[in-house]
Phi, psi and omega in degrees: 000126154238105168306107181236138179258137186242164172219139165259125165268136166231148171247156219238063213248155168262088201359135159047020165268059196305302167342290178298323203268346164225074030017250203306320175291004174274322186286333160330290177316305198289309170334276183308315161306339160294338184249021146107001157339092165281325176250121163232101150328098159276182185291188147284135172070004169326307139009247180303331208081102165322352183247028192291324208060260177295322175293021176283335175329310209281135185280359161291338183267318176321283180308316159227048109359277173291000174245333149325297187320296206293279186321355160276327186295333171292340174313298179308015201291123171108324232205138175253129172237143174251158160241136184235116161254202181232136170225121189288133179205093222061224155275011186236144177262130176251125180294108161223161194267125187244166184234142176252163179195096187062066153079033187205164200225131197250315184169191175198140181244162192220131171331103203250007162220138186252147195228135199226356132210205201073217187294351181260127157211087170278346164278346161318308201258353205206149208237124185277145213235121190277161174267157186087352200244120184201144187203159192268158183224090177325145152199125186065047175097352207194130195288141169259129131330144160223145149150234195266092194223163157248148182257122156263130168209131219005052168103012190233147170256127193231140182253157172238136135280113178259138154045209182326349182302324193285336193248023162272183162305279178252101152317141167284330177305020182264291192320313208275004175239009163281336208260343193067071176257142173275319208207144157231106207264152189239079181257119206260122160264028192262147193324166167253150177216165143330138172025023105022292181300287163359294195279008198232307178299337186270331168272012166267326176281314196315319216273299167352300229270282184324278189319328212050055189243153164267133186240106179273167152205120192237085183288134195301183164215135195096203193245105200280309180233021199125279184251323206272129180232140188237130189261008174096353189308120152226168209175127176211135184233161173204108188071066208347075167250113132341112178239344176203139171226162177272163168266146216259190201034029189284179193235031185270161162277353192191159174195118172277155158224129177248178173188167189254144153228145175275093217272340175284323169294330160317302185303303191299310183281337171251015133291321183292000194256123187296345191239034173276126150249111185257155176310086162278121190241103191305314192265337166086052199267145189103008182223132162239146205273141134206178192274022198305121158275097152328096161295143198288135169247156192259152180276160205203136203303135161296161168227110167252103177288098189233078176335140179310310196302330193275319170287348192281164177281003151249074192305278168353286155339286166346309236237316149326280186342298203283275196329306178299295157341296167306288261274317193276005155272322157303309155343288170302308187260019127247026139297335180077024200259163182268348169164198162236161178224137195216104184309078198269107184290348202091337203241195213262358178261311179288014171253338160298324207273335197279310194288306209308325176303279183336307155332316199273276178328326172275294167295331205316302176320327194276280165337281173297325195063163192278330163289352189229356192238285188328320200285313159323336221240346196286015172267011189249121158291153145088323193270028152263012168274353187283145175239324195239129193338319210275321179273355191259311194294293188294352140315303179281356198215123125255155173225130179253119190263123176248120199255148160243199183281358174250017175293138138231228192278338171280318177246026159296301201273000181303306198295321166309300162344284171322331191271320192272356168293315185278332176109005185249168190296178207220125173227180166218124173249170166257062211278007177314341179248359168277336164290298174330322175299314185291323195293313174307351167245350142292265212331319171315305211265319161295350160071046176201141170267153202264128191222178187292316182313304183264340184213052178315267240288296185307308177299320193300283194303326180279355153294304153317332214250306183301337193277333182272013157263357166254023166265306191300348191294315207280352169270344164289312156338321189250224321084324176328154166262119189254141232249137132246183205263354182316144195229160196264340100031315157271346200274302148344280167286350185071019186269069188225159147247108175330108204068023123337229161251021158246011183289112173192192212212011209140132197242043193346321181240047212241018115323343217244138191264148252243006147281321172267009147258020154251351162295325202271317167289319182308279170359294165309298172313310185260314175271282169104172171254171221294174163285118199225115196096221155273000175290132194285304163099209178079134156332140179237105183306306192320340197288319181325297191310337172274276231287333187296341186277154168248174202279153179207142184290323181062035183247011174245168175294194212250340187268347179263011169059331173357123166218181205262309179293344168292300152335297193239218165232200166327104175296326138009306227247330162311309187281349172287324191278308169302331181272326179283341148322266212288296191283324199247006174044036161283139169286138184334292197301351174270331171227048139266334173278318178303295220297325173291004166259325186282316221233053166286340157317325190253156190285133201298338161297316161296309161327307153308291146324333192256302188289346162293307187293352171273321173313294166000278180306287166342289182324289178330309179242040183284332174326289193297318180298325185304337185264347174324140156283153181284149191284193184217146190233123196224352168168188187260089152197009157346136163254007221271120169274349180281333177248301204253314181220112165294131162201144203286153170269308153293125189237198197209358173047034180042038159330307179311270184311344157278005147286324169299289194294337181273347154295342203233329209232027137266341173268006195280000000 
């Protein structure tokens, strides 16, 4: 037997934090050597941080990058480490994983499929590295290879798949196991999405099982750059078996995850297969060599960590549950902000955003202990004096019911409900009369008064518009980030008001569409998600009071019943229209037609209603999505026009096809 124990680290690292970001991959390190590591995966762009985007341009980001690097290499003492930078070599810049080896730099291999879409757009910044291809490079004094190369070191052989290399047809691991590559290390940015994980465990085992290969894969974690949430994945298989996995959302800065692999047995097994052909090469072009000596290891039990939670039949819930919380616990402290402020209505998005905080505090604590979660935090005077979860969340968490005269007792006392289920501090303001102040000086100045009949939308909207300068006064006050509530469903139709209720520093759920957030408070309310640690988990009963409600702007008067569906249609049936619009790029008449199949309850003439007015609507209001504060990415159906779905703010407003469509469903 030849024992090598290999490990994937993930990391929690941030764009151009050159300091911090190698902190941590030093601490990475130090890790995995206690625990007897000889091979360590780091992520991609480990380095730099995978989201700097232009500034990958800047030849100040190159350099220092490589200059990081070189103050990393003494580390490696002992130890084969990959690292991931961006490296320039003619004109192009290229994404690459360079390998170390006992304090020495070995190569660097370049990316040879690049993702380009949904939130990547790595061909903006970077040139796909053709296979087959290796050319020498200076670097730090002294020449190297880059390109398509395998590493031998001390008789074991290792190849890379970055990223997207693995989630294409043709994989490069096929060349690299022709080549006798022994491990294939996978160092990863990839997104966090809904199910997500699934797809990432089957080509890493696919890729074991097929290559015959031992398969590392280490993926970043948290909220790195913003928009982008990394859930953290590491995972190492051989002979597609899962042998060992990490646990993913963690609020740690770092995580090995190890495993012992067996490099003869590897070997053994892809002799044994008749339609393995291996590559004979006289010269070997295209291996870079070193003498690296492997210490003896003893064998050791694989561990596949797999949480009750990673198994329940509400993945989904689950995973929302986890993914938001991290991302915005990460937010506040490199944002440097003292906390959040949530403008809380009683109704069901600004009470998603109010738990999902609490939520950030509760695993952090659960995870971390209270002396390690503060420390992360220490830069908020004062809140290391809070000693119990509850008093650490209402440091951090304000919320405010802002009322006018169309407010009413339900969702007064829902939102007070709310602050105190969750644990954050609480205010009530009265803005009724400023609204009153603004409708008496336009009526003035129009010599005319203002009533519902004629100026419905302008009453509506200065009541969302008066609430948002004392909610930004009490997130200026703090220091604070002020959350808006906004889902993406409304974001869709524009059933928002700009300086509204869309006024934030951040828009957390403006990702995710506002029927599974009311699946997700039912849920919550009654199930809860699972216990993971010291997180207690369980259902929150309190919860009733938002959910019982139907949803409402509660911006007409009280005699006019206003509900959101009234307003709009069916949420239901709206977000069935938005995927199919927007993600499936179907034409009205086409999904008016889907639409008489999913949703037969309603008559094919409604149906027509509805779907015109969401093209309507869409068109209309691209103004307002260019302007959201930013989201969070949770899955492919984003509407974020700076990252994901582009759509002109001028339009021609599918005239045509709504002609179409109002034609046929008179005849229908």
């Amino acid at each position: 037997m030849k024992l090598v124990r290999v490990g994937a680290a993930i990391l929690n690292q941030t764009p151009l934090d050159w300091d911090g970001n190698r902190r941590r991959i030093s601490g990475a390190i130090a890790t995995a050597r206690e625990q007897g590591v000889s091979i360590l995966c780091l992520p991609e762009l480990c380095i730099t941080g995978y989201g700097c985007e232009d500034a990958f341009h800047a030849v100040g980001t190159q350099n220092y990058a490589l200059q990081v690097l070189g103050e990393l290499l003494p580390e490696t003492r002992g130890m084969i480490v990959s690292f991931g930078v961006p490296l320039l070599y003619g004109s192009g810049l290229y994404n690459t994983s360079c390998l170390a080896a006992d304090g020495k730099l070995l190569g660097f291999v370049g990316k040879q499929n690049l993702a380009g879409e949904g939130i990547h757009y790595e061909p903006r910044w970077f040139k796909r590295w053709p296979a087959d291809v290796a050319v020498p490079v200076r670097v730090m004094g002294r020449e190297v290879p880059l390109g398509d190369l395998i590493f031998e070191c001390g008789g074991v052989r290792i190849g890379f798949e970055i990223c997207e290399d693995a989630w294409v047809a043709e994989r490069p691991g096929g060349n690299l196991a022709s080549r006798g590559v022994d491990i294939i290390l996978n160092p990863s940015a990839s997104h966090f999405a809904f199910g997500k994980h699934e797809v990432r465990k089957r080509f890493v085992t696919e890729g074991s099982r097929a290559f015959n290969v031992a398969y590392v894969y280490a993926n970043l974690l948290g909220n790195e750059s913003g928009r982008a949430i990394y859930d953290g994945d590491a995972m190492i298989a051989v002979a597609g078996q899962l042998i060992a996995t990490g646990p993913r959302f963690s609020y740690d800065d770092w995580k090995v995850t190890t495993a012992t692999i067996d490099i003869d047995a590897i070997r053994t097994s892809r002799a044994r297969i008749g339609s393995f052909r291996p590559e004979i090469v006289a010269d070997d072009k295209g291996v870079a060599r070193s003498d690296f000596s492997f210490p003896a290891v003893q064998p050791t039990k694989s561990h596949v960590e797999e949480l009750p939670w990673e198994t329940s039949s509400h993945l989904k819930e689950e995973e929302f549950t986890r993914a938001v919380p991290l991302a915005l616990f990460d937010y506040l402290r490199k944002s440097r902000s003292r906390g959040f402020v949530v403008s809380l209505s009683g109704g069901a998005d600004s009470t998603a955003v109010s738990l999902l905080v609490s939520l950030a505090v509760n695993f952090g604590l659960a995870e971390l202990g209270r002396e390690a979660f503060l420390e992360k935090l220490s830069y908020i005077p004062g809140l290391n004096n809070a000693q119990e979860p509850r008093e650490i969340v209402q440091k951090l968490l304000t919320c405010a019911y802002q009322a006018t005269r169309n407010s009413g007792p339900i969702t007064r006392n829902a939102a007070k409900t709310v602050a105190d289920a969750v644990g954050a501090q609480y205010y009530e303001l009265e803005v009724d009369s400023i609204v009153e102040g603004y409708k008496e000086a336009v009526s003035r100045v129009l010599g005319r008064p203002l009533d519902w009949k004629t100026d419905d939308i302008a009453l509506q909207n200065i009541q969302a518009r008066v609430r948002s300068p004392s909610i930004w006064m009490l997130a200026n006050i703090g220091n604070a980030l002020l959350l808006s509530t906004s889902n993406r469903s409304e974001a869709a139709v524009g059933y928002a008001t700009m300086d509204g209720d869309t006024s934030g520093g951040l828009s957390p759920i403006a990702g995710i569409d506002k029927n599974f957030l009311r699946h997700w408070l039912r849920w919550f309310e009654k199930i809860g998600p699972h216990a993971t640690g010291s997180f207690v988990g369980g259902p929150l009963p309190a919860l009733a009071v938002v959910n019982e409600q139907a949803p409402t702007a509660e911006l007409r008067p009280a005699a006019s019943k206003q509900t959101d569906e009234d307003d709009l249609m069916p949420y239901d049936l709206l977000d069935a229209i938005e995927r199919a619009a927007i993600r499936d790029k179907l034409a009205p008449v086409e999904i008016w037609r889907v639409m008489q199949v999913e949703f037969p309850q309603h008559s094919s003439q409604q149906l027509a209603i509805w779907v015109e007015r969401f093209f309507k609507l869409w068109c209309r209001n691209q103004w307002k999505r260019e302007r959201y504060a930013p989201s969070f990415h949770l899955d492919d159906e984003n509407l974020d026009p700076k990252t994901w779905c582009r759509f002109p703010i001028l339009s021609g407003g599918y005239e045509r096809e709504l002609a179409e469509l109002r034609e046929l469903a008179k005849k229908d």
